[in-house]
TORZAZA-466443 format. One record per residue (C-alpha): x, y, z. Coordinates in steps of 0.05 Angstrom, whole numbers, plus 32768, in hexadecimal, padded with zeros to 4 digits. Example, Ala and Ser with C-alpha at 12.3 -4.5 7.8 and 13.67 -1.06 7.14 Angstrom:
% TORZAZA-466443
80F67FA6809C 81117FEB808F 
//
This chain:
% TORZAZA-466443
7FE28016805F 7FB5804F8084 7FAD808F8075 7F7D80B5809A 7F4D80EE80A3 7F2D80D780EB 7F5380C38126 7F52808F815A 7F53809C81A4 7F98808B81A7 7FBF80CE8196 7FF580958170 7FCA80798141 7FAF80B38120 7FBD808F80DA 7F8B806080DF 7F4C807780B7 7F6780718072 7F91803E804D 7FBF802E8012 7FCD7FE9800B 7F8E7FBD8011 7F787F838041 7F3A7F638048 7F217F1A8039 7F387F168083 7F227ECF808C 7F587EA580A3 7F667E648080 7F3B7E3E804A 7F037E738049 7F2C7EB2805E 7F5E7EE38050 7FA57EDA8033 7FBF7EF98060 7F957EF880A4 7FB47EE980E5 7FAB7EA680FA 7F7C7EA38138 7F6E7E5C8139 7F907E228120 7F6A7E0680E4 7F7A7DF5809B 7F9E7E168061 7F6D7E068020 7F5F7E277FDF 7F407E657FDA 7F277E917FA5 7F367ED87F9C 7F017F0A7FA0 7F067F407F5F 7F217F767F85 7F637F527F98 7F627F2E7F4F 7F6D7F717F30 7FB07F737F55 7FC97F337F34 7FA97F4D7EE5 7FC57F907EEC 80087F797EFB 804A7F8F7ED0 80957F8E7ED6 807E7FDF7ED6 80457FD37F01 80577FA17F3B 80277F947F73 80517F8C7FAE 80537FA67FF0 80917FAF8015 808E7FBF8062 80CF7FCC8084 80EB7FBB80D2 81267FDC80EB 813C7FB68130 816A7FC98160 81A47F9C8158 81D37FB98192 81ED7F8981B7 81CD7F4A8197 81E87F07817D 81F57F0D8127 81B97EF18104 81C47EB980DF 81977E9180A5 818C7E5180D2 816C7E7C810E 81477EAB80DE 812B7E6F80C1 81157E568100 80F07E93810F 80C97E9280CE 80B57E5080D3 80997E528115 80707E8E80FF 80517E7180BA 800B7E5780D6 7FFB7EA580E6 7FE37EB68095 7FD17E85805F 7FFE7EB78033 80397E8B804A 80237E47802D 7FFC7E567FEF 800C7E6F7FAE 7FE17E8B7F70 7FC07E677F3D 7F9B7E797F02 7F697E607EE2 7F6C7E537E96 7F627E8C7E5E 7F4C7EA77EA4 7F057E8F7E9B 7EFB7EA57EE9 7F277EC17F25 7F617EA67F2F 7F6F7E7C7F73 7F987E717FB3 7FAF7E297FBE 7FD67E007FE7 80207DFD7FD2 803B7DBD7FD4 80877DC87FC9 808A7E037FF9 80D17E0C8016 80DE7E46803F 81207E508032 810E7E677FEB 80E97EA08013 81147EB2804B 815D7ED08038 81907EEB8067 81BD7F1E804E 81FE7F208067 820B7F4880A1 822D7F8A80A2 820D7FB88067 82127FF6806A 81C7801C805C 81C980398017 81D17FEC8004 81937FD98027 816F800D800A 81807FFC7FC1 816B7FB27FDB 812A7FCA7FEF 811E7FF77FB4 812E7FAF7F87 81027F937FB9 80C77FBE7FAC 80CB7FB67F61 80DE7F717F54 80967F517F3E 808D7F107F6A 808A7ECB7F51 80427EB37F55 80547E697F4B 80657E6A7F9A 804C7E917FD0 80507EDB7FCA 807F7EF37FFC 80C27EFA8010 80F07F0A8052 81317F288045 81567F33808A 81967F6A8088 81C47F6080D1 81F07F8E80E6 81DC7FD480BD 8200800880C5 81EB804A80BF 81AA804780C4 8188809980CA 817980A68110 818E80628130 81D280628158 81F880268149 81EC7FE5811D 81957FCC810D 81767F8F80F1 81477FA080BE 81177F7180A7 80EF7F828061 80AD7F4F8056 80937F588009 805A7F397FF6 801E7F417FBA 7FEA7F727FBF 7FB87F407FAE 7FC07F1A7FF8 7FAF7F5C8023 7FBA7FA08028 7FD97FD38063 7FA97FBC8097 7FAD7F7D808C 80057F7C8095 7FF77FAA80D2 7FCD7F6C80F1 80087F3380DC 80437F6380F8 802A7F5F812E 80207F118134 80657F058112 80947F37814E 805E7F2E817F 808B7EFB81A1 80547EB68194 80577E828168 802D7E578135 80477E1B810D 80307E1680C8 7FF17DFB80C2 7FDB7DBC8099 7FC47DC88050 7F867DA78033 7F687DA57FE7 7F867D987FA2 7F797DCB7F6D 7F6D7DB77F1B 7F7A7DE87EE7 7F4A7DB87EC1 7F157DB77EF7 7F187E037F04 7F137E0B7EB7 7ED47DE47EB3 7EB37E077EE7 7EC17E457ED1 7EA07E367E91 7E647E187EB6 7E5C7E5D7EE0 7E657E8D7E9A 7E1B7E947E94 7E127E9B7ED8 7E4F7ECE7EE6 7E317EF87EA8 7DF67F007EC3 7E0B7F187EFA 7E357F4C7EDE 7DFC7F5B7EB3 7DD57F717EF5 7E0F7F977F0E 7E167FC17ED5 7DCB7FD47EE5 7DDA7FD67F27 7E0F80057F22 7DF480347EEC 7DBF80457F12 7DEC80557F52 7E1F807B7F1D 7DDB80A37F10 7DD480AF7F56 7E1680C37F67 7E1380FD7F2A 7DD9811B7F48 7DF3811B7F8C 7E2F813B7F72 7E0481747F46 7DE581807F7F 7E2081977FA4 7E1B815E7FD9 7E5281357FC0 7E98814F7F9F 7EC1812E7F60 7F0A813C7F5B 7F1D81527F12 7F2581167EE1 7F65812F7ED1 7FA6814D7EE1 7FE381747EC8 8014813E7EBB 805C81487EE0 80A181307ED0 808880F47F01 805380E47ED2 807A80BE7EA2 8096807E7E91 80BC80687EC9 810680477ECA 8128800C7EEA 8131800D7F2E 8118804C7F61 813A80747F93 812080677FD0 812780A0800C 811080C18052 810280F58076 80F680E780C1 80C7811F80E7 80B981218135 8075810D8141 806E8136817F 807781778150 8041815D811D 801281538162 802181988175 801D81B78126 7FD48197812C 7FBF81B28175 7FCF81F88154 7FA381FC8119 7F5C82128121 7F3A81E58103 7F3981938112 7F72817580E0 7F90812F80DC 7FE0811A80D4 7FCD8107809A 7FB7814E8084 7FFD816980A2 802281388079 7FF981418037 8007818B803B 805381808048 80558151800E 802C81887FD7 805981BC7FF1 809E81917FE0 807C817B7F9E 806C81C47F83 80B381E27FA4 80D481AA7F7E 80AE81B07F3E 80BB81FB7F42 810381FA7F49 810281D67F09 80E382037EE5 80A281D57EE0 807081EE7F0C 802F81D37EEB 7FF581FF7ED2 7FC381E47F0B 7FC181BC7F44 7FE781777F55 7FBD81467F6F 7FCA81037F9C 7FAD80B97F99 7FA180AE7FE4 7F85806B7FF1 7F5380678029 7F36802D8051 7EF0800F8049 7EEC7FE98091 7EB57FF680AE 7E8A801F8070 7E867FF18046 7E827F9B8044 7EB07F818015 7EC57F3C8014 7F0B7F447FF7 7F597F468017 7F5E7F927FFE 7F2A7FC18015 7F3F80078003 7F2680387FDB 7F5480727FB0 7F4D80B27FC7 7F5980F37F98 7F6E81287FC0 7F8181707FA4 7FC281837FBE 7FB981CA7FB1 800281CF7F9A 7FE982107F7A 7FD8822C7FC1 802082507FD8 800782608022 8010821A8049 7FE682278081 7FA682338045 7FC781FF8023 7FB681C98060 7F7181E7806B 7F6481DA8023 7F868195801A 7F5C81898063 7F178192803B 7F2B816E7FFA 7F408133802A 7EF98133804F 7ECF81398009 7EFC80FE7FF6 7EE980D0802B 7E9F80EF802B 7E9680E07FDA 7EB880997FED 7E82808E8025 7E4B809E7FF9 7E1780627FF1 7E11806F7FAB 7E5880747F99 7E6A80367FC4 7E2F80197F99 7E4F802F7F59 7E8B80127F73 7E7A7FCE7F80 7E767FC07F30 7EBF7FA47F3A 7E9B7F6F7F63 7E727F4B7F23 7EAC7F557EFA 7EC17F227ECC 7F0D7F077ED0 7F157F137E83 7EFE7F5E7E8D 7F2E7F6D7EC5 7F607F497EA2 7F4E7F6E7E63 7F557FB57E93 7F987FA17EAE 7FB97F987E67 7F987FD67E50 7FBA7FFC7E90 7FF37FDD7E85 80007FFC7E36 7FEC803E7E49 8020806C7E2F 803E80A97E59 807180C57E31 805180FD7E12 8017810B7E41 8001814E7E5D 7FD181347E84 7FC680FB7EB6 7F8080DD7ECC 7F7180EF7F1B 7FB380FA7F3F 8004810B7F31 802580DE7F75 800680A97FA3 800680C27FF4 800080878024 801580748066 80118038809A 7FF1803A80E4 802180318114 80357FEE813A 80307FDB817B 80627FE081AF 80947FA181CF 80A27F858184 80D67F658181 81077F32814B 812A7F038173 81307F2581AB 81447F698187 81127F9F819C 80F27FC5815E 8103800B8149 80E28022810A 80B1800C80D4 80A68024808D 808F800E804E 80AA80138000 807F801D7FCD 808A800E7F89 808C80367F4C 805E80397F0E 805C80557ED3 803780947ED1 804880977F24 808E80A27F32 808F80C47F6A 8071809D7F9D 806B80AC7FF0 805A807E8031 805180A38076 8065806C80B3 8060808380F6 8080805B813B 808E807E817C 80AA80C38173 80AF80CE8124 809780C980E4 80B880B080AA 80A680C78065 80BF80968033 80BE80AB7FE7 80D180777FB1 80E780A17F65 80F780977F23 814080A87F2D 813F80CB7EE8 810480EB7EFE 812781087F3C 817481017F38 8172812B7F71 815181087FAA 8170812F7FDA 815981797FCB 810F81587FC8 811C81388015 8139817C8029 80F7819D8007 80C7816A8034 80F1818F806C 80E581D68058 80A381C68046 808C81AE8090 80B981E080B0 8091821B8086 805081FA8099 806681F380EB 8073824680DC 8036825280BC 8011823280EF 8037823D812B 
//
C-alpha cells in the first residue's frame, strides 16, 4: 500500500512513491513471488521465503495478525444476484495469475532455517471462496470486514480468502444496492504493490487456469539441510554484523553532521497505545479528490496528497486527544511505510521500509503544521535512501530463523498497560495507489477500493488512504474501547481538512 512524497505524471496516481504493505520476490512461479501476476504459463513449485517476509510469519499473534485486507465495492444496479456456483467459477478461472492461490506455508523444524512455500495438494477452493447471502445491510459488512482483518489465517492452506457480499445496501456515497468483494491474504506473500498488480489481473476481464504444481517437500529433508547450512548461515551473519556495524558507524556520522535526520526513539504514549481488545471499529470518511488537487495547487511550496492527508490526520488526532482532556506533553508521531522499488535490490515479496514521521500535533496553525509534516516526510525518505542506512538495514538479510523467531516472541510479550512512552510512533498512516479504470466483477463495473488494517497492541488507532476517480477514502480501524466514539473522531478528520482548505485557501 503506497504512500508517497513524489508523484507520477499522472495527476491520479500521486500515491505511488511510498508504501505500507510489502511486495517483492516478484518472480512468478517456482523461483518468484507469492504473489506475482502470472505472465507466462509455467509451474507452481516450492519456494523459500527470503527473511524479510519470514518476519511476517514469526511475529505473528492472535494480537498481532499479518493480514491484508483490500476491499471492492461494485455496482450491482441492475445485475443478476450472485450466487456461490458462478463466484466459484470466476475464482477458478483466475488462480494461475499468483502462486499465493495454490501453496501454503511450511516450516521447517525447531525452525533451523526459513520456512517454505509448497505445493498444496488437497487445495479446494471452495474452502477459500464464501458467498454471503445477499441483501446485508452495510454496518454488517463492516463488522465482517473488521473480523476479517483480525482473524489470523490458517497457514496449513493457502493464505487467502474471498468473501463476496450481493446486494448491500446502504453503502456511503453509492445510490442503490453494490457487490463488495474483500480478498485477505498474509503479509508474508506481498505487500500493497504487489495486490495493486493482481487486482488488476483478477477484474481486468482475462483469464488463467491454475497452473500445474511440481516438487514434494520433507520436513525431514528440509531439517537436514538446514543443519548442513548452520555453519555456513553463521558465518554469514557473522559478516553481516561487520558489515552493518560499520555502515551503523557511517550512518551516525552522517547524522552528527547534520546531513542525515533521526526521528526521536520515543514517544508520548496515547490512550491508543495500549493493549488492544477484541474486534475494531472500522470507519470512513470520503473527501473529493478534486479539492485535495486544488488545496495542493494553492500552497507555496511543492507538497504531495500524502502531505495533505498526514496533516488532516495529526490535526483529528490532537483535536480528539484534546477534547479528552489528554493532549500529550510533545508531539505524536506516525509509522508511514515507504516503498524500496527502485532504491534499493531486495529479493523479497515485501519491499518497504517504515517511515517515522513527526506529526507536529503540537503545531495548532494547519497550514505550518503541513509545511512542517512536508519536511519531516522528505528527511524520512532521504534518511531511508541513504546508502549507509540501507546498508545497516540489510542485517535482516543474514538473519538467522531462530533470531527472528526469537524477536517476534519478544514483540509479542511486550507489555503496554502502564507505558508512558512508545518507541518511534503513536498510529500507522498508509494508503493504496489507485486502480485502473474498466474493472469490472462479472460484468458489474467497479466503484471504490479500500483497505482494512488490523489492529495491534500498542497501535490502535490505525489509518489507510485509497483513492479511485473523484475521492478519497480514509479508513481508520480502533480499539472500540479506545474510541467508543468513532463518530466525533470521523467528524474531526472533517474539521480538520476543512480548517486546512481555510488556512490555505
Amino acid at each position: 500500500m503506497t504512500i508517497g512524497s513524489t508523484e507520477t505524471p499522472n495527476s491520479n496516481r500521486q500515491f505511488s512513491a511510498l508504501e505500507i504493505g510489502p511486495s517483492g520476490n516478484m518472480m512468478i512461479y517456482g523461483n518468484s513471488g507469492v504473489l506475482a501476476p502470472k505472465r507466462a504459463k509455467s509451474v507452481v513449485t516450492k519456494e523459500q521465503l527470503t527473511a524479510r517476509d519470514a518476519v511476517f510469519v514469526y511475529d505473528e499473534t492472535e494480537r498481532h495478525p499479518s493480514n491484508i485486507v483490500a476491499v471492492y465495492i461494485f455496482d450491482a444496479t441492475g445485475s443478476e444476484p450472485v450466487d456461490t456456483v458462478a463466484v466459484l467459477r470466476w475464482a477458478r478461472a483466475r488462480l494461475g495469475f499468483a502462486p499465493l492461490f495454490q501453496r501454503r506455508l511450511r516450516r521447517v523444524p525447531m525452525d533451523l532455517d526459513l520456512p517454505y512455500w509448497v505445493p498444496d495438494p488437497a487445495f479446494d477452493i471452495a474452502e477459500h471462496v464464501v458467498v454471503e447471502p445477499s441483501g446485508s445491510h452495510w454496518d454488517f459488512v463492516r463488522s465482517r470486514l473488521a473480523e476479517m482483518a483480525t482473524a489470523p489465517m490458517d497457514l496449513t492452506r493457502p493464505p487467502w480468502q474471498i468473501q463476496v457480499f450481493d446486494g448491500v445496501r446502504a453503502v456511503p456515497g453509492i445510490p442503490g444496492d453494490a457487490t463488495v468483494i474483500a480478498l485477505k491474504f498474509h503479509h508474508s506473500a506481498g505487500d500493497g504493490v504487489a495486490t495493486r498488480e493482481l487486482e488488476l489481473e483478477l477484474f481486468g476481464g482475462q483469464e488463467a487456469s491454475a497452473a500445474p504444481t511440481a516438487g514434494r517437500w520433507s520436513a525431514a529433508v528440509a531439517a537436514v539441510r538446514a543443519a548442513m547450512l548452520f555453519p555456513y548461515r553463521s558465518g554469514r551473519f557473522a559478516f553481516g554484523l561487520s558489515r552493518t556495524r560499520a555502515a551503523d558507524a557511517a550512518a551516525r556520522a552522517r547524522i552528527e553532521a547534520g546531513i542525515l535526520h533521526e526521528p526521536p526513539p520515543t514517544r508520548p504514549a496515547t490512550r491508543f497505545n495500549r493493549t488492544i481488545g477484541a474486534t475494531p471499529s472500522v470507519e470512513q470518511i470520503f473527501l473529493p479528490l478534486p479539492e485535495v488537487t486544488a488545496l495542493r495547487a494553492r500552497c507555496g511550496e511543492r507538497v504531495t496528497v500524502n502531505d495533505v492527508m498526514l496533516t488532516v490526520v495529526s490535526g483529528a488526532l490532537a483535536a480528539y486527544l484534546g477534547e479528552q482532556g489528554e493532549t500529550p506533553p510533545s508531539a505524536l508521531a506516525a509509522m508511514v511505510p515507504m516503498s524500496m522499488r527502485g532504491i534499493a535490490q531486495w529479493d523479497s515479496a515485501n519491499q518497504l521500509s517504515q517511515m517515522t514521521v513527526d506529526l507536529h500535533t503540537d503545531q495548532p496553525d494547519p497550514r505550518a503544521r503541513l509545511a512542517a509534516i512536508r519536511e519531516s516526510v522528505r528527511r524520512e525518505r532521504r534518511r531511508h535512501s541513504d546508502p549507509a542506512v540501507l546498508r545497516h538495514a540489510a542485517r535482516v538479510d543474514t538473519a538467522p530463523a531462530w533470531l527472528l523467531r526469537l524477536a517476534g516472541r519478544a514483540r509479542a510479550h511486550r507489555s503496554f498497560a502502564d507505558a508512558t512512552s512508545i518507541p518511534l510512533s503513536n498510529t500507522t498512516i498508509s494508503n493504496v495507489a489507485p486502480l485502473g479504470a474498466d474493472l469490472t466483477f462479472l460484468g458489474a463495473p467497479l466503484l471504490r477500493v479500500f483497505g482494512v488494517l488490523p489492529i495491534l497492541d500498542g497501535d490502535g488507532l490505525r489509518h489507510l488512504i485509497t483513492s479511485q476517480g473523484p475521492e478519497i477514502v480514509l479508513t481508520f480501524s480502533v480499539d472500540a474501547a479506545m474510541m467508543p466514539d468513532p463518530d466525533r473522531y470521523r467528524e474531526l478528520l472533517r474539521e480538520s481538512f476543512r480548517e486546512l482548505v481555510t488556512a490555505i485557501g
